[in-house]
N, CA, C and O of each residue as an XYZ file, in Angstrom:
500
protein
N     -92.338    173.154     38.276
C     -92.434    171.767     37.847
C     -93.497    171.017     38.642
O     -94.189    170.112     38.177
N     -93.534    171.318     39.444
C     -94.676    170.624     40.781
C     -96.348    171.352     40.588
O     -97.268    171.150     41.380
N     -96.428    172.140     39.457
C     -97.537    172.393     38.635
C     -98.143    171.790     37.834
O     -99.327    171.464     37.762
N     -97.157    171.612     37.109
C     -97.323    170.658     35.909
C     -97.387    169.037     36.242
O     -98.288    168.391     35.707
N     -96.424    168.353     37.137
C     -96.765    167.227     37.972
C     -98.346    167.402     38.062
O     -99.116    167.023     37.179
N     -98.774    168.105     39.393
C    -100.212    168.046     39.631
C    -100.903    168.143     38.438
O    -101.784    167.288     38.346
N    -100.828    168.728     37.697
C    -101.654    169.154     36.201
C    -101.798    167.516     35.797
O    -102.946    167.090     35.675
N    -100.829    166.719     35.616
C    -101.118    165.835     34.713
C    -101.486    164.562     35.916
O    -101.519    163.411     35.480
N    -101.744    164.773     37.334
C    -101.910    164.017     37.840
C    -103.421    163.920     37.812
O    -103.824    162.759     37.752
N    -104.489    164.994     37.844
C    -105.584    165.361     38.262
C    -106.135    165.614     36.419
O    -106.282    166.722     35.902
N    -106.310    164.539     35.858
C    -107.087    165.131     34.415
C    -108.465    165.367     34.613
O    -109.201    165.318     35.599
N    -108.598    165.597     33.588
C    -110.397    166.228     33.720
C    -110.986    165.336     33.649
O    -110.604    164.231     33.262
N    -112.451    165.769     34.153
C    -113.486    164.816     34.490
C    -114.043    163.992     32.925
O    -114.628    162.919     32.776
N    -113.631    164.890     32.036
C    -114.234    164.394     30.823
C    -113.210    163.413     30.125
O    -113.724    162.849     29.159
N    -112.161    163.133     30.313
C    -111.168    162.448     29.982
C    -110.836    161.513     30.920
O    -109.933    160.745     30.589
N    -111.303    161.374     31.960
C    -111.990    160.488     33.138
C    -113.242    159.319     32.534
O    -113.275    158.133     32.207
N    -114.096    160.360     32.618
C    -115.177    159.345     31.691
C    -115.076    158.877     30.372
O    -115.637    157.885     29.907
N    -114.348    159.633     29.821
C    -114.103    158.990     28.360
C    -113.131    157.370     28.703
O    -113.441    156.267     28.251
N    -112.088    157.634     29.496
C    -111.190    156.452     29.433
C    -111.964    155.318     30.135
O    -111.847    154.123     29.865
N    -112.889    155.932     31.208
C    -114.013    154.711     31.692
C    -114.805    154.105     30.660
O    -114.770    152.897     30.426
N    -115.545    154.961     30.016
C    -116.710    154.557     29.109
C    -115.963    153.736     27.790
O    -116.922    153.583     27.034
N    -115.267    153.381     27.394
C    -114.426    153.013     26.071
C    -114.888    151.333     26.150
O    -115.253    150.690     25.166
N    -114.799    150.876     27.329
C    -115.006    149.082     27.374
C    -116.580    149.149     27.042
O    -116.971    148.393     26.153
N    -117.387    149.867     27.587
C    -118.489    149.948     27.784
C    -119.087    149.949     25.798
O    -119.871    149.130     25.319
N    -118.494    150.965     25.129
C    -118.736    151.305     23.886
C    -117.844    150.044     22.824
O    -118.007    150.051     21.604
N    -117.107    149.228     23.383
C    -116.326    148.128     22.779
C    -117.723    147.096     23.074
O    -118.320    146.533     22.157
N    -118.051    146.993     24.331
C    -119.125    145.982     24.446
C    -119.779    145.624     23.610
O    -119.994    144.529     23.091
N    -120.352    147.282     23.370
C    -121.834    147.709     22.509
C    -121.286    147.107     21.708
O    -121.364    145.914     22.002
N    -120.754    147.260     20.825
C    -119.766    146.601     19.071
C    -119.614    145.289     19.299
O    -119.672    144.555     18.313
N    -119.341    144.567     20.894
C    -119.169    143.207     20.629
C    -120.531    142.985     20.199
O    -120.911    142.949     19.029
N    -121.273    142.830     21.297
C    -122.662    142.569     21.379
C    -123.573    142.433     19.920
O    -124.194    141.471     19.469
N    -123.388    143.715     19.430
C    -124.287    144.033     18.116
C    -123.468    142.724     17.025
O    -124.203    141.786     16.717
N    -122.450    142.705     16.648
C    -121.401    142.103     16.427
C    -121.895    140.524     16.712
O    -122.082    139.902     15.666
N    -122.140    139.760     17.954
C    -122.126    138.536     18.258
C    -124.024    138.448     17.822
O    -124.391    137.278     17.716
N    -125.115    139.458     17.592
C    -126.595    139.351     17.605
C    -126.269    139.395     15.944
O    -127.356    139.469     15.370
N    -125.138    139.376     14.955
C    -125.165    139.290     13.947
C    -123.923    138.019     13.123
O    -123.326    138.003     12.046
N    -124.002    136.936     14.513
C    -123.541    136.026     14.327
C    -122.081    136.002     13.695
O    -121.712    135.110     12.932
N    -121.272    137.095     14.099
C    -120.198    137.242     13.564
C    -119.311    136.519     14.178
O    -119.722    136.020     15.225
N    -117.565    136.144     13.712
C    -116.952    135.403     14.318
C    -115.951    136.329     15.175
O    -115.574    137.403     14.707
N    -115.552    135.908     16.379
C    -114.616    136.378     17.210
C    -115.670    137.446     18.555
O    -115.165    138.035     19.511
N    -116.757    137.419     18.302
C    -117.599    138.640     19.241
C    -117.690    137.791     20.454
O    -117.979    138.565     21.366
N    -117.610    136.853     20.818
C    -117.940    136.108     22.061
C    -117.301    137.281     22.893
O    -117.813    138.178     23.563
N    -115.332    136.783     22.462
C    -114.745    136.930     23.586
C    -114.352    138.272     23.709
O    -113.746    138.622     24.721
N    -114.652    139.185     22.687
C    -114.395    140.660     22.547
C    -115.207    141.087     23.724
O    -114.711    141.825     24.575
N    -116.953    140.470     23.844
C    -117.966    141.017     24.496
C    -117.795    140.743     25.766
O    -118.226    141.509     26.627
N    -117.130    139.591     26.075
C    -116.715    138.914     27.340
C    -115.710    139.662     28.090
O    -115.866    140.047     29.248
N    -114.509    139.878     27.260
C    -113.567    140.421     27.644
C    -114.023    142.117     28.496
O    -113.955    142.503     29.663
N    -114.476    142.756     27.211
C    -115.436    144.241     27.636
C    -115.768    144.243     28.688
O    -115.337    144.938     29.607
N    -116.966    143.099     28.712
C    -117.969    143.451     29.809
C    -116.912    143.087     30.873
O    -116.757    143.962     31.725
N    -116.201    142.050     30.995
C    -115.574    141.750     32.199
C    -114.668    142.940     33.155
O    -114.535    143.137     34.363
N    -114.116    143.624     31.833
C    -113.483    145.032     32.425
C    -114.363    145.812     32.749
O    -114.184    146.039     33.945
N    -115.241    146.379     32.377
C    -116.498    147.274     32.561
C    -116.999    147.222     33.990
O    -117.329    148.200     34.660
N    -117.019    145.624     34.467
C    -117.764    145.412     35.844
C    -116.324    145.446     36.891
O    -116.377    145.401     38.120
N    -114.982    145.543     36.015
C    -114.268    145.570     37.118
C    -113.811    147.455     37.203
O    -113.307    147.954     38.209
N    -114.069    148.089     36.171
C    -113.641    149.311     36.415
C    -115.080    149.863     37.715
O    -114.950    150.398     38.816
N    -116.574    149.362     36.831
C    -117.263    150.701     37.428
C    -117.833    149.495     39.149
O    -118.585    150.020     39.970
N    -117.346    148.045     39.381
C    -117.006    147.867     40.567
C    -116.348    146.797     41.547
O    -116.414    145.684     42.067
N    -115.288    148.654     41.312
C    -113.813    147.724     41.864
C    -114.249    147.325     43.474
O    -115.216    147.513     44.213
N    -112.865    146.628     43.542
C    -112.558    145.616     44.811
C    -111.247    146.775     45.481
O    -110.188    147.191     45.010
N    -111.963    146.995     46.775
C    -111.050    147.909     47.036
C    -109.744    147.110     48.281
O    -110.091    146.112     48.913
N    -108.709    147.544     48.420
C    -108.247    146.846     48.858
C    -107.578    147.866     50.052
O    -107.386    149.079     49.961
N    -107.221    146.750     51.468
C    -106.316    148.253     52.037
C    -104.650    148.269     52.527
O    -104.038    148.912     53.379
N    -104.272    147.251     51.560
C    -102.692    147.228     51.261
C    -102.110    148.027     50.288
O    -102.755    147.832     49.258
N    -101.213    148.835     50.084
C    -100.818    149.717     49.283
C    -100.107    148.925     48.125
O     -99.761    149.364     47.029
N    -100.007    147.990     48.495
C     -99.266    146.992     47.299
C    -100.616    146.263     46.897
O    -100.359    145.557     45.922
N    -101.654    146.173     47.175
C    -102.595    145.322     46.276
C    -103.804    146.656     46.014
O    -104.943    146.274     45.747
N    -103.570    148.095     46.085
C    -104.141    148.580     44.977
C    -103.333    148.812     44.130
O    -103.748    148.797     42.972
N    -101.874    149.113     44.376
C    -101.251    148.868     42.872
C    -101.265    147.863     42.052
O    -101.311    148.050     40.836
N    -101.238    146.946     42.459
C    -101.376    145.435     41.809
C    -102.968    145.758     40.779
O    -102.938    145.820     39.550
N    -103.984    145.892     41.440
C    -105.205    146.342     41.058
C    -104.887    147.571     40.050
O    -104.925    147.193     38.880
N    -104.707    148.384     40.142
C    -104.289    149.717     38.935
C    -103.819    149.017     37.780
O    -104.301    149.019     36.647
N    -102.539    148.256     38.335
C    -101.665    147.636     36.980
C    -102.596    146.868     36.469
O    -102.344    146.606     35.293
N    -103.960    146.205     37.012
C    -104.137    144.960     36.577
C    -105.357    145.429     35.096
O    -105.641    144.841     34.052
N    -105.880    146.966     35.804
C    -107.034    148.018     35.153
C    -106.226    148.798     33.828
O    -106.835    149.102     32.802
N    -104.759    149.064     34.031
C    -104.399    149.767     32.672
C    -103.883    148.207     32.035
O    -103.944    148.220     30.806
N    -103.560    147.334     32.409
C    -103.159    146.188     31.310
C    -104.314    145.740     30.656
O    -104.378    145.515     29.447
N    -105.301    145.601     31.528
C    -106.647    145.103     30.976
C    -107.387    145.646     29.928
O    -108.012    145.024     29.069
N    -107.213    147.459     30.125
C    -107.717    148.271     29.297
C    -107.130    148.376     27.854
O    -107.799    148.409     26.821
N    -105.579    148.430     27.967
C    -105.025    148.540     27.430
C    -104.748    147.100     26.139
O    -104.463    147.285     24.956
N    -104.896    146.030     26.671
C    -105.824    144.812     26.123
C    -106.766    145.209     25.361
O    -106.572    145.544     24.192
N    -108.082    145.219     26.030
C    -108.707    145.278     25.294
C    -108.886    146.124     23.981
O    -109.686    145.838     23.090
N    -107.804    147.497     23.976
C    -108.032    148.506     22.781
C    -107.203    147.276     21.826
O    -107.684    147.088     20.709
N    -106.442    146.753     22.072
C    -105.274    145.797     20.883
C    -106.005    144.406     20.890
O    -105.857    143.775     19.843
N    -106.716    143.843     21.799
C    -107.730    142.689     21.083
C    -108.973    143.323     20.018
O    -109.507    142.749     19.068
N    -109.221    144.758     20.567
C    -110.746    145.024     19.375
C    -109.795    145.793     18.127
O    -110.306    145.928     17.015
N    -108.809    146.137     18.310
C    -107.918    146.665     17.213
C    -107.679    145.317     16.111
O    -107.921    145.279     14.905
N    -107.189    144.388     16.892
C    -106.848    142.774     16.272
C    -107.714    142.455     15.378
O    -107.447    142.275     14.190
N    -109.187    142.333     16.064
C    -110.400    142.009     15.836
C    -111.171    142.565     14.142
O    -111.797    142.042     13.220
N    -110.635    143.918     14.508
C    -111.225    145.005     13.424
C    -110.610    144.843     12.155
O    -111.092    145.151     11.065
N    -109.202    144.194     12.455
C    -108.563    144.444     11.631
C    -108.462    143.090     10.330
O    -108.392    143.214      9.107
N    -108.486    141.930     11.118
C    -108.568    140.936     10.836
C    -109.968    140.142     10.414
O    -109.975    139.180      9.646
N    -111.214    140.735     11.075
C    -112.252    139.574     10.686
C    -113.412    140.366      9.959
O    -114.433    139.692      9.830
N    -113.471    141.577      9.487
C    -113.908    143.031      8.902
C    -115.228    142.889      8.964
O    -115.950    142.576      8.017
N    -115.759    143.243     10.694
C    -116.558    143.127     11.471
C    -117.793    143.703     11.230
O    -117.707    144.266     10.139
N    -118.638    143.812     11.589
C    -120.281    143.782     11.310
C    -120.780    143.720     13.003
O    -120.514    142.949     13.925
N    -121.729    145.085     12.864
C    -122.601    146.419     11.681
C    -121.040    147.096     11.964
O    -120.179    146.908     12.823
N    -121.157    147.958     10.802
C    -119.702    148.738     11.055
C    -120.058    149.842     11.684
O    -119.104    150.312     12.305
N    -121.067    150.476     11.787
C    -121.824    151.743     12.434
C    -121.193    151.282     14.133
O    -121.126    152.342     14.755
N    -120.824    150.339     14.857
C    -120.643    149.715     15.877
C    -119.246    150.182     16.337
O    -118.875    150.799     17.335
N    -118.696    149.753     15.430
C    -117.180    149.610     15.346
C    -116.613    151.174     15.253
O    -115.804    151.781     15.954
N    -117.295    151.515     14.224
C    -117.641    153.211     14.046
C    -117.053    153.691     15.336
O    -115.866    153.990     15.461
N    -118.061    153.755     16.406
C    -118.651    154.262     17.607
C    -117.217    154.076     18.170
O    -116.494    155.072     18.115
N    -116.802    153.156     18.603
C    -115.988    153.173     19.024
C    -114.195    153.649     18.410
O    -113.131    153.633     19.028
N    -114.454    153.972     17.208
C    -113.466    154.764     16.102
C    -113.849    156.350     17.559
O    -113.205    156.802     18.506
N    -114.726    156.547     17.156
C    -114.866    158.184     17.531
C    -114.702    158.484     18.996
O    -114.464    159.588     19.485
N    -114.926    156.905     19.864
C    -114.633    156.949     20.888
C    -113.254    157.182     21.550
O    -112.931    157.726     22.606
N    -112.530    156.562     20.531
C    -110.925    156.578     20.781
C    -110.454    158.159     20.154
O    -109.589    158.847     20.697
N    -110.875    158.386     19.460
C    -110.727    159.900     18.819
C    -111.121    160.995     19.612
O    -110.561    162.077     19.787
N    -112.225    160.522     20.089
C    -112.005    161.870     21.311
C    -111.660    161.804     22.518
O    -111.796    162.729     23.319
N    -111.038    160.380     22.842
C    -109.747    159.994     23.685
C    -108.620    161.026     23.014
O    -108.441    162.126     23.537
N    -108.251    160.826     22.434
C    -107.140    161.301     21.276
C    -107.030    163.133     21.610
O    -106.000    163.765     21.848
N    -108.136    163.545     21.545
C    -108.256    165.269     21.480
C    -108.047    165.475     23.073
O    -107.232    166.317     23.449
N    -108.921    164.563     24.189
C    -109.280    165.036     25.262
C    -107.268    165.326     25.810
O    -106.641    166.235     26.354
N    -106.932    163.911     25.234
C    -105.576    164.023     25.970
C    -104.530    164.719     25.206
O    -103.393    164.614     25.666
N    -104.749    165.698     23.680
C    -104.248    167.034     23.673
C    -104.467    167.829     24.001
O    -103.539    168.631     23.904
N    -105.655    168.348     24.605
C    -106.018    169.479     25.530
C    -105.495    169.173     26.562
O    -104.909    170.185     26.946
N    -105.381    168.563     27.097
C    -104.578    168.131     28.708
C    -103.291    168.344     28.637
O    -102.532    168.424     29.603
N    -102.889    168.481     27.036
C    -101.176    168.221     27.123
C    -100.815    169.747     26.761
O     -99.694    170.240     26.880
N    -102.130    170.498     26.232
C    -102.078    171.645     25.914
C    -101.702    172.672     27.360
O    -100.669    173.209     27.761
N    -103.277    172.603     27.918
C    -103.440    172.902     29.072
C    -101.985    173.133     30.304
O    -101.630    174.110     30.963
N    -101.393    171.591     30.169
C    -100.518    171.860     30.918
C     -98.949    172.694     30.685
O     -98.156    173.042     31.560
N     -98.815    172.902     28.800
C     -97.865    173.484     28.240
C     -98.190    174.905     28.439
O     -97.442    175.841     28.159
N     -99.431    174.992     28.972
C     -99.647    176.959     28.973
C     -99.052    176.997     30.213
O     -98.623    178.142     30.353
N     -98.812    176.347     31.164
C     -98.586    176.481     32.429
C     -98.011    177.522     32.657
O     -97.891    178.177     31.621
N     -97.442    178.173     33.834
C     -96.832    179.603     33.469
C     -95.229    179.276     34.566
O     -94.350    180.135     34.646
């Protein structure tokens, strides 16, 4: 059991960068999105970028209770933002869609990376 613990503690580097890069590829969609005068891109792009500069630079802290505070504050935030650009998509039927796209495929191979991980750790022996 203490295999599989570690297994799912330590994911791969590519499912690492994928869960980093996702605000970054929401941006892109705000951005293109707000240069085509659409409604709601302000705060999509705002929101993004704001996570983006807090994932790739964090504030490190050296209380064990205020990097958790900080963690919680990075999966609520993230986790935000997929259900504000979900909101967004769903409701204001956003422009260029090639944008929005991007970030469809982005979450999709979120989606695969973290069945191989779930795979990976079911071969365990």
């Amino acid at each position: 059991m203490d295999a599989v613990w570690q297994q799912l503690h330590s994911p791969s580097p590519i499912l690492h960068w994928l869960l980093v890069l996702l605000p970054v590829t929401i941006c892109i969609a705000g951005l293109t999105g707000w240069m085509e005068h659409e409604r709601g891109n302000r705060r999509l792009t705002a929101w993004a970028g704001g996570l983006t500069i807090w994932i790739f630079a964090p504030v490190t802290f050296s209380q064990v209770e205020w990097q958790q505070l900080s963690g919680m504050i990075t999966i609520l935030g993230w986790l935000g933002l997929v259900g504000f650009w979900a909101h967004h998509v769903w409701t204001h039927r956003p422009t260029p869609v090639w944008a929005h796209g991007l970030v469809i495929a982005h979450l999709v191979a979120i989606a695969v990376a973290v069945a191989v991980a779930l795979v990976r750790v079911a071969m365990l022996p």
